[in-house]
N, CA, C and O atoms as a GROMACS GRO file, in nm:
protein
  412
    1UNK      N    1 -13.500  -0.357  26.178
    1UNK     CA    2 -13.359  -0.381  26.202
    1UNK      C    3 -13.302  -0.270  26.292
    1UNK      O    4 -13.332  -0.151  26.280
    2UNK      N    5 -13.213  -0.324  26.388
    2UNK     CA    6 -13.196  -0.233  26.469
    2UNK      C    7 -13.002  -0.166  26.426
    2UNK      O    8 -12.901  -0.234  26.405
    3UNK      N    9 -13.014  -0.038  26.428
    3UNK     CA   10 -12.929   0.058  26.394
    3UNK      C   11 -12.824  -0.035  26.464
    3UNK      O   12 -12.897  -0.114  26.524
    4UNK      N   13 -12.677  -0.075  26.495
    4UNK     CA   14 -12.572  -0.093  26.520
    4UNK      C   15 -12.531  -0.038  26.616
    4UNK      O   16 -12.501  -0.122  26.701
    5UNK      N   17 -12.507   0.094  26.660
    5UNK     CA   18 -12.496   0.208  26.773
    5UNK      C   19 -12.628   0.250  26.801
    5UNK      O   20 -12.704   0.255  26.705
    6UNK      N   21 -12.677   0.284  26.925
    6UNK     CA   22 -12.797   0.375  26.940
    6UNK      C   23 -12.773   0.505  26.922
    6UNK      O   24 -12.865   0.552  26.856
    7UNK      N   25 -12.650   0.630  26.964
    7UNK     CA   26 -12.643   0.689  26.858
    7UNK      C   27 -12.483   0.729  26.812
    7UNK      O   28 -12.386   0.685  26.874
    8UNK      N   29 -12.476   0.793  26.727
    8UNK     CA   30 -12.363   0.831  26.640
    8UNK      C   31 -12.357   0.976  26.617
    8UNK      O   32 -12.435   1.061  26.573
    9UNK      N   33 -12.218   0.974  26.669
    9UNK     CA   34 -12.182   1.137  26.736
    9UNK      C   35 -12.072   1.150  26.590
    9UNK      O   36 -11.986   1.062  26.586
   10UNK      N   37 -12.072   1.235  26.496
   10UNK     CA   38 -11.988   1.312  26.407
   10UNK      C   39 -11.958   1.430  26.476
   10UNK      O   40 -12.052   1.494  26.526
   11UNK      N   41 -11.816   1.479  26.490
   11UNK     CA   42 -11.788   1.606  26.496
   11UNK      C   43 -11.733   1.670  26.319
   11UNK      O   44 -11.686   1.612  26.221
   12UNK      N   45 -11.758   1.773  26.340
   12UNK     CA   46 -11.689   1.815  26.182
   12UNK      C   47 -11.516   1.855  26.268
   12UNK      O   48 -11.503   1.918  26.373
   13UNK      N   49 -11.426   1.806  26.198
   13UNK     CA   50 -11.305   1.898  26.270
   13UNK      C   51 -11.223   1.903  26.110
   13UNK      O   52 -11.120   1.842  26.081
   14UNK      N   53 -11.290   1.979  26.035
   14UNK     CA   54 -11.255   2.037  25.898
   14UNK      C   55 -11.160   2.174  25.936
   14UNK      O   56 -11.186   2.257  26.023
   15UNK      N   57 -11.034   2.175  25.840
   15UNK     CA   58 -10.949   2.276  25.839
   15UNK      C   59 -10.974   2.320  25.711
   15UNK      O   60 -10.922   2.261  25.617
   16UNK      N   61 -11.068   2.444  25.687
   16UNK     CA   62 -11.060   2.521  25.613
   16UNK      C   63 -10.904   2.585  25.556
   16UNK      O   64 -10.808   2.593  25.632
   17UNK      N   65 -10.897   2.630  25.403
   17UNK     CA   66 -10.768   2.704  25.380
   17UNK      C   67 -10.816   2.832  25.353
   17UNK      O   68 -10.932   2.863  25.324
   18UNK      N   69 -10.677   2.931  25.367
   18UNK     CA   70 -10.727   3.041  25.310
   18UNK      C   71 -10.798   3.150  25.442
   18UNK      O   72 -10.876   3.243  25.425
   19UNK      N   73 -10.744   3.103  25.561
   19UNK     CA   74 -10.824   3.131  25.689
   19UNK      C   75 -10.974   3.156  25.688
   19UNK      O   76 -11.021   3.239  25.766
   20UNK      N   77 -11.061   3.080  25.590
   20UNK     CA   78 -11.225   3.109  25.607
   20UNK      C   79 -11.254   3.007  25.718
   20UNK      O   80 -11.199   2.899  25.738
   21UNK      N   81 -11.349   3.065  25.784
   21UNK     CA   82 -11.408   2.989  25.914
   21UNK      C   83 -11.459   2.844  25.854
   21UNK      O   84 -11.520   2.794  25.759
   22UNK      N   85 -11.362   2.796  26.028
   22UNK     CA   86 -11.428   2.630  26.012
   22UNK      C   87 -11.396   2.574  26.166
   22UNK      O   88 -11.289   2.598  26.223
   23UNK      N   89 -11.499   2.501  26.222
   23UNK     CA   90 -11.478   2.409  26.327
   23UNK      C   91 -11.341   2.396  26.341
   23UNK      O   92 -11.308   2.458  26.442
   24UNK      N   93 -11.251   2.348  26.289
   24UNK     CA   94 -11.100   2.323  26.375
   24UNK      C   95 -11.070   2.469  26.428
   24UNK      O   96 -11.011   2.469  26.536
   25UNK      N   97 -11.098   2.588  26.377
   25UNK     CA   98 -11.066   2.682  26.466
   25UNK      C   99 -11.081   2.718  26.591
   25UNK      O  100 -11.022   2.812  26.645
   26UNK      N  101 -11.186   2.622  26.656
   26UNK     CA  102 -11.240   2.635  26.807
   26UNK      C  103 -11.235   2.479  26.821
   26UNK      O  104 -11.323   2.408  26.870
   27UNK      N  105 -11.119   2.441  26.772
   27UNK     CA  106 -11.037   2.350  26.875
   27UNK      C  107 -11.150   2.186  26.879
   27UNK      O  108 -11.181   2.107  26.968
   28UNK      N  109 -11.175   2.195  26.763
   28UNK     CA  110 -11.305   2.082  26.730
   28UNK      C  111 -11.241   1.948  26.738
   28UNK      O  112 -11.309   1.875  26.810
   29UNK      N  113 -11.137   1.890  26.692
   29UNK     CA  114 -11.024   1.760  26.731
   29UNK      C  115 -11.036   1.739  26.844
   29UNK      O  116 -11.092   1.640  26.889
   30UNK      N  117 -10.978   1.842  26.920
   30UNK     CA  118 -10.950   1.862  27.104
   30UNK      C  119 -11.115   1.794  27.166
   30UNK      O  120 -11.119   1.699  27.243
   31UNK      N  121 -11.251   1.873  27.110
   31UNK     CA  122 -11.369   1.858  27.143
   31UNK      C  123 -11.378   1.710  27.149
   31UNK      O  124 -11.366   1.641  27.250
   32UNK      N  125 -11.406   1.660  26.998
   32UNK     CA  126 -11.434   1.536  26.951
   32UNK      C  127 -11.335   1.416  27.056
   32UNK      O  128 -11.378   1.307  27.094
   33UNK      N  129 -11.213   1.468  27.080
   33UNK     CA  130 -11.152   1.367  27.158
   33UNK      C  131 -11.164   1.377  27.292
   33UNK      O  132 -11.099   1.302  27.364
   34UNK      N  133 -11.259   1.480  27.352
   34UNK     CA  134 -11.307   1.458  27.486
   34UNK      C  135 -11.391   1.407  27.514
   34UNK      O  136 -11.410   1.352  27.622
   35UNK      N  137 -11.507   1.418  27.366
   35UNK     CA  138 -11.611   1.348  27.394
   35UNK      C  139 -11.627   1.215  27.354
   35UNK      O  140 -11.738   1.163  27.341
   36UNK      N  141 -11.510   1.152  27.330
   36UNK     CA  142 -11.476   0.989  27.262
   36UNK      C  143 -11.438   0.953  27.447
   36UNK      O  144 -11.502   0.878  27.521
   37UNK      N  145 -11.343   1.018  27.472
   37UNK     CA  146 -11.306   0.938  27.627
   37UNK      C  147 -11.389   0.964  27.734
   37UNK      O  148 -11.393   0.871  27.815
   38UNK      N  149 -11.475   1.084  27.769
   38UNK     CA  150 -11.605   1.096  27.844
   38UNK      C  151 -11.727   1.005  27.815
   38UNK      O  152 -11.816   1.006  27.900
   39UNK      N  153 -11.744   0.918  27.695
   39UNK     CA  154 -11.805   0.828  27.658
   39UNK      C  155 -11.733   0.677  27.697
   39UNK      O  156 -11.797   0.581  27.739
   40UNK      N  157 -11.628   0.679  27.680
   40UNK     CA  158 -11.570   0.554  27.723
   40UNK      C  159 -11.583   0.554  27.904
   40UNK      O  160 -11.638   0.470  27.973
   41UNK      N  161 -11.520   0.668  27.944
   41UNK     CA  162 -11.540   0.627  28.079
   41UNK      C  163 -11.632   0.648  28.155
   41UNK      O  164 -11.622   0.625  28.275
   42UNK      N  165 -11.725   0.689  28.107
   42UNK     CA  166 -11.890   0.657  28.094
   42UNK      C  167 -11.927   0.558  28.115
   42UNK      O  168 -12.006   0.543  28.208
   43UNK      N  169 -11.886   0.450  28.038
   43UNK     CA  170 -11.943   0.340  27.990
   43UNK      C  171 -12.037   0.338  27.882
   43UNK      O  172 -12.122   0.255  27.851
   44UNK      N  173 -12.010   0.425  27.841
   44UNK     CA  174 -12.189   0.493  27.666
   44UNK      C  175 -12.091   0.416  27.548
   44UNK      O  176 -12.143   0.424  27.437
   45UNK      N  177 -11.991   0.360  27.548
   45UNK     CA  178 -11.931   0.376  27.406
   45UNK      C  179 -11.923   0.159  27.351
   45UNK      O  180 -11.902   0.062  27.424
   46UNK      N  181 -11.946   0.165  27.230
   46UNK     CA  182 -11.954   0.073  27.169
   46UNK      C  183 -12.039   0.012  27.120
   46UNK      O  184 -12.141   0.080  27.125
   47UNK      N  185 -12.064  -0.122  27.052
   47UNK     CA  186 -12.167  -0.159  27.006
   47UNK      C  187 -12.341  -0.164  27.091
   47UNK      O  188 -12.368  -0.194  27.207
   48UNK      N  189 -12.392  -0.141  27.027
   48UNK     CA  190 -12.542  -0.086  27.093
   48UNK      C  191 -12.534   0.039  27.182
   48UNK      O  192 -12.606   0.063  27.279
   49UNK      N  193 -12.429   0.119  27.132
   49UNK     CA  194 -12.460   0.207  27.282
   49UNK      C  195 -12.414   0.348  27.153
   49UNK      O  196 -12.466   0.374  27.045
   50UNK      N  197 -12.299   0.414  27.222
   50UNK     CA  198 -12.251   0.526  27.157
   50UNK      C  199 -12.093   0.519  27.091
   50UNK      O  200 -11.987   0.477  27.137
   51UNK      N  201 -12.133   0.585  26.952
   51UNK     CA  202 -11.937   0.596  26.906
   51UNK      C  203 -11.958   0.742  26.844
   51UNK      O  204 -12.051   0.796  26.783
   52UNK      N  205 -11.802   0.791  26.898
   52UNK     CA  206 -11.794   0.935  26.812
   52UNK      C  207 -11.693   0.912  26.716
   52UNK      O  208 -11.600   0.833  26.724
   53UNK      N  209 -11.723   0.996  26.617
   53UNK     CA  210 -11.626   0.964  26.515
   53UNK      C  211 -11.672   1.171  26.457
   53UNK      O  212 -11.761   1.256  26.466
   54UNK      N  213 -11.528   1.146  26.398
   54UNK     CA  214 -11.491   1.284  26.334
   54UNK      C  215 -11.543   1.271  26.190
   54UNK      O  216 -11.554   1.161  26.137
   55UNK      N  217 -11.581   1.409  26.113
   55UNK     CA  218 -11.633   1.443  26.022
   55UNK      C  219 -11.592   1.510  25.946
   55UNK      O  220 -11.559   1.608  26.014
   56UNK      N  221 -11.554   1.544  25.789
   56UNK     CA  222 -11.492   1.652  25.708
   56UNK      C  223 -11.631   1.787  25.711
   56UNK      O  224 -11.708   1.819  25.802
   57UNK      N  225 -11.620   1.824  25.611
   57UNK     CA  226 -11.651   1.977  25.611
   57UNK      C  227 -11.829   1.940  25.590
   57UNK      O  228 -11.884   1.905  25.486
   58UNK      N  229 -11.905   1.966  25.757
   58UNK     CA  230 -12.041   1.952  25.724
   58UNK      C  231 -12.118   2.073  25.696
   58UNK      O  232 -12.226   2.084  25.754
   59UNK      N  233 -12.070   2.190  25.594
   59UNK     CA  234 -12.085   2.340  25.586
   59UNK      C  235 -12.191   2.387  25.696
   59UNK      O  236 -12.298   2.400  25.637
   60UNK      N  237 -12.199   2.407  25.782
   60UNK     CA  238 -12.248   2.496  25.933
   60UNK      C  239 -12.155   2.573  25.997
   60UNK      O  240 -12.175   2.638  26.099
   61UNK      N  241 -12.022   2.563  25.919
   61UNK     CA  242 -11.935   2.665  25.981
   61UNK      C  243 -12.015   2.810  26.090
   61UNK      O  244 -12.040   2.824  26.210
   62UNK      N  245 -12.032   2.887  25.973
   62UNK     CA  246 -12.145   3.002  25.980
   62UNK      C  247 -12.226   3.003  26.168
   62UNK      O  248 -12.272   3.097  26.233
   63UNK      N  249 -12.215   2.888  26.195
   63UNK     CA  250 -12.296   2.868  26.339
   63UNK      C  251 -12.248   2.818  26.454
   63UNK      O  252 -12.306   2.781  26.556
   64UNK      N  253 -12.067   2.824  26.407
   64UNK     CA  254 -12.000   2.771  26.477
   64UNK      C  255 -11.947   2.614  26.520
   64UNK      O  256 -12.003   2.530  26.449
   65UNK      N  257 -11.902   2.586  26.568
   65UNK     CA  258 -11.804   2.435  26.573
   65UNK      C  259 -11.946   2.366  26.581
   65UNK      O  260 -12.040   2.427  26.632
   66UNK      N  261 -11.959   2.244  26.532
   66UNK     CA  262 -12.066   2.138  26.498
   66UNK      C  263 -12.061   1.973  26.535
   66UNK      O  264 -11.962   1.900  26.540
   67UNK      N  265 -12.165   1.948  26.553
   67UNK     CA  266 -12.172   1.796  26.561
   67UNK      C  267 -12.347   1.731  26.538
   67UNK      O  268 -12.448   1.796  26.564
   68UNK      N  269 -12.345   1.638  26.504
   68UNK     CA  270 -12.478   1.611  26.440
   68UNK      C  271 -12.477   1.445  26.551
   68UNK      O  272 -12.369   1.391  26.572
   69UNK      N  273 -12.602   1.388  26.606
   69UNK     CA  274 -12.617   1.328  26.649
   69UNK      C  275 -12.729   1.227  26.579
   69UNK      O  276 -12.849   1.257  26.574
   70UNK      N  277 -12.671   1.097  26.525
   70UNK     CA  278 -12.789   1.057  26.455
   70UNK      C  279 -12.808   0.908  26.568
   70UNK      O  280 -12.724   0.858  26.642
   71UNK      N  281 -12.941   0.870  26.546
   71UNK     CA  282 -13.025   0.864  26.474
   71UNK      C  283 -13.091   0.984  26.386
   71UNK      O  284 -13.109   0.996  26.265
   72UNK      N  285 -13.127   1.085  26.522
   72UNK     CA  286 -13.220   1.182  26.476
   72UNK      C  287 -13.194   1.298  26.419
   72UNK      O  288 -13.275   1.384  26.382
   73UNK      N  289 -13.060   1.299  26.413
   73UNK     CA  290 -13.036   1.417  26.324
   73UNK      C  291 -13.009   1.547  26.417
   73UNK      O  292 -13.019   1.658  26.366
   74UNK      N  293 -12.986   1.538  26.510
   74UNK     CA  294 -12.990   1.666  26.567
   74UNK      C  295 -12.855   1.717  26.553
   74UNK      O  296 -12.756   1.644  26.557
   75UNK      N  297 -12.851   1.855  26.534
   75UNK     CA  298 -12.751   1.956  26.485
   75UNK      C  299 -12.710   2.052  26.650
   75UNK      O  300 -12.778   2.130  26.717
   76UNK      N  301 -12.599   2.012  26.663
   76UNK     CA  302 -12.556   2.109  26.767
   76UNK      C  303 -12.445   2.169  26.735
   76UNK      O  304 -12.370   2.135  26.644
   77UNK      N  305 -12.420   2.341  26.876
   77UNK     CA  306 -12.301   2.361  26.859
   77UNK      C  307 -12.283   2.372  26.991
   77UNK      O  308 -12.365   2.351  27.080
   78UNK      N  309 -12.148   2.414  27.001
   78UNK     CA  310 -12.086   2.420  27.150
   78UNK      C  311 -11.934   2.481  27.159
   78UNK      O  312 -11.836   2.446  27.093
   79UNK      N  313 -11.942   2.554  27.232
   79UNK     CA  314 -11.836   2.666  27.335
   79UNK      C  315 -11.704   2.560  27.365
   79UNK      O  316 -11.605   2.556  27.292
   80UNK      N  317 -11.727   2.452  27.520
   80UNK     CA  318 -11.646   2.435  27.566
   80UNK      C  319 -11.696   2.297  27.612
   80UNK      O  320 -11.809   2.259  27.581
   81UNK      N  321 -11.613   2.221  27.688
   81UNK     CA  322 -11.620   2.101  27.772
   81UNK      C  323 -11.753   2.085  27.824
   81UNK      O  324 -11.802   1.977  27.792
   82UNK      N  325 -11.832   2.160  27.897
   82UNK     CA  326 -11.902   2.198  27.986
   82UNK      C  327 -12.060   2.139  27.882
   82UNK      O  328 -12.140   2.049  27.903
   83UNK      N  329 -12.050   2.229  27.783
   83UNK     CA  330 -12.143   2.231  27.624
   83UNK      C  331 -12.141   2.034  27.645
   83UNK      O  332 -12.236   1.972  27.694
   84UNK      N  333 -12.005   1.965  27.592
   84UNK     CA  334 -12.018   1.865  27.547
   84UNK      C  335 -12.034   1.738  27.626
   84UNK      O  336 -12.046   1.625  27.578
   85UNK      N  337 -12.032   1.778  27.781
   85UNK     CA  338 -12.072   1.738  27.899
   85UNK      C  339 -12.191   1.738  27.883
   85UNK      O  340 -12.244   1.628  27.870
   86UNK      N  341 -12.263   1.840  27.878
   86UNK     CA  342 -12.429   1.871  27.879
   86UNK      C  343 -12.467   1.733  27.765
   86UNK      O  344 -12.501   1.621  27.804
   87UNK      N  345 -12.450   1.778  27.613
   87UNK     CA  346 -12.510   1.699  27.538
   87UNK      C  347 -12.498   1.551  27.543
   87UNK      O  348 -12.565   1.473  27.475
   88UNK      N  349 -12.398   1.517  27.637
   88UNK     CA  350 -12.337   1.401  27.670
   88UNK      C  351 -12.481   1.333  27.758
   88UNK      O  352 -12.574   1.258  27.728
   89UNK      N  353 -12.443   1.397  27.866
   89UNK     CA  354 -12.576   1.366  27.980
   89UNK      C  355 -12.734   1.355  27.944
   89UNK      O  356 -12.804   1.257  27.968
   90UNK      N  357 -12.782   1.491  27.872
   90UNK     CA  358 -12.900   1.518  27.838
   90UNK      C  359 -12.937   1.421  27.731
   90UNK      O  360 -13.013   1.326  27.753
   91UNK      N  361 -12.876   1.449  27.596
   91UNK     CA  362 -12.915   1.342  27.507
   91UNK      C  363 -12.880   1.255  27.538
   91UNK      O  364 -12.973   1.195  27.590
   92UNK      N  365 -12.759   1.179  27.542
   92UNK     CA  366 -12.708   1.035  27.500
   92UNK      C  367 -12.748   0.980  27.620
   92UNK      O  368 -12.772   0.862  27.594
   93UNK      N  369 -12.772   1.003  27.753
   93UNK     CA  370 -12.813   0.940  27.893
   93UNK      C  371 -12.949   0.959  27.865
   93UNK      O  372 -13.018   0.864  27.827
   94UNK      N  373 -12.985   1.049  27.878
   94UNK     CA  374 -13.087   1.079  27.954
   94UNK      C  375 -13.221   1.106  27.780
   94UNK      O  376 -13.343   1.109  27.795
   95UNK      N  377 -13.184   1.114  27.703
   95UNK     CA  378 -13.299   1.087  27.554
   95UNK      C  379 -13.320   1.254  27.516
   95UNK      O  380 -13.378   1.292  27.414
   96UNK      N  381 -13.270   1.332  27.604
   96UNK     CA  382 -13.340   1.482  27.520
   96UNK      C  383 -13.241   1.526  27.497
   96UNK      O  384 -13.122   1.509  27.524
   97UNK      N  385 -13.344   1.629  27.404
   97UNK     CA  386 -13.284   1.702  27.309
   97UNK      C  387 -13.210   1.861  27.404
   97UNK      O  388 -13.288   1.924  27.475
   98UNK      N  389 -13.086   1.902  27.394
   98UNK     CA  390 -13.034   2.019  27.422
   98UNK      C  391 -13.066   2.134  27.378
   98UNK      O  392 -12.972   2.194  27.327
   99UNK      N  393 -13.186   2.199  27.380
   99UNK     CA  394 -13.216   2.306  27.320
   99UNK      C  395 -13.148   2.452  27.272
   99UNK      O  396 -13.161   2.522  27.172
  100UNK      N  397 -13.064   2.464  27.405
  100UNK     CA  398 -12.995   2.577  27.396
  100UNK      C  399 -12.890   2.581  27.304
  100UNK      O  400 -12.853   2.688  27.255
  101UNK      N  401 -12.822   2.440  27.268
  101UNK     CA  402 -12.714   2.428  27.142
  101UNK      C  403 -12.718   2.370  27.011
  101UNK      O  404 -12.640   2.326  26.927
  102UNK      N  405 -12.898   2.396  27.035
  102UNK     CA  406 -12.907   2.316  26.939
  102UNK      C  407 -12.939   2.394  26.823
  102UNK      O  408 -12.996   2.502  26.842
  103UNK      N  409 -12.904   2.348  26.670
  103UNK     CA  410 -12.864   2.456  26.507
  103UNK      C  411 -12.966   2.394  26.420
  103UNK      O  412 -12.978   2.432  26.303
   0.00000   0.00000   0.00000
């Protein structure tokens, strides 16, 4: 049976209380919603292809802002636009894995 999306982008954009570190502090909402419309105007987004969707607290804080790409599970992090450009192109186009952001 074939998966629904080929893959599925979670960002965590969890607001920690108490100021302990968490992804919304480096602006992880802002992230997640660039990489929902860089997918749409792509053309990557929808059934059989790619959807991002936001995530509560996937504890990786510790390694900085997060996103997990399934099928396969891969764990990334990322800086800026540029980061979610890359994983955009490399994985979701092109099948590999981002090594340099990857947790």
């Amino acid at each position: 049976m074939m998966s629904y999306y080929k893959y599925h982008l979670f960002f965590c954009t969890n607001q920690r209380e108490g100021g302990k570190a968490c992804c919304q502090d480096h602006d992880a909402q802002a992230m997640r919603d660039y990489a929902k419309t860089r997918t749409k105007e792509l053309k990557l987004a929808g059934a059989g292809k790619v959807r991002v969707n936001n995530a509560g607290c996937m504890d990786r804080c510790a390694q900085g802002p997060t996103l997990v790409v399934y099928p396969e599970g891969i764990w990334y992090t990322y800086k800026n636009k540029a980061d979610i450009d890359e994983i955009i192109q490399e994985h979701l186009v092109n099948g590999r894995v981002v090594e340099r952001l990857k947790i």
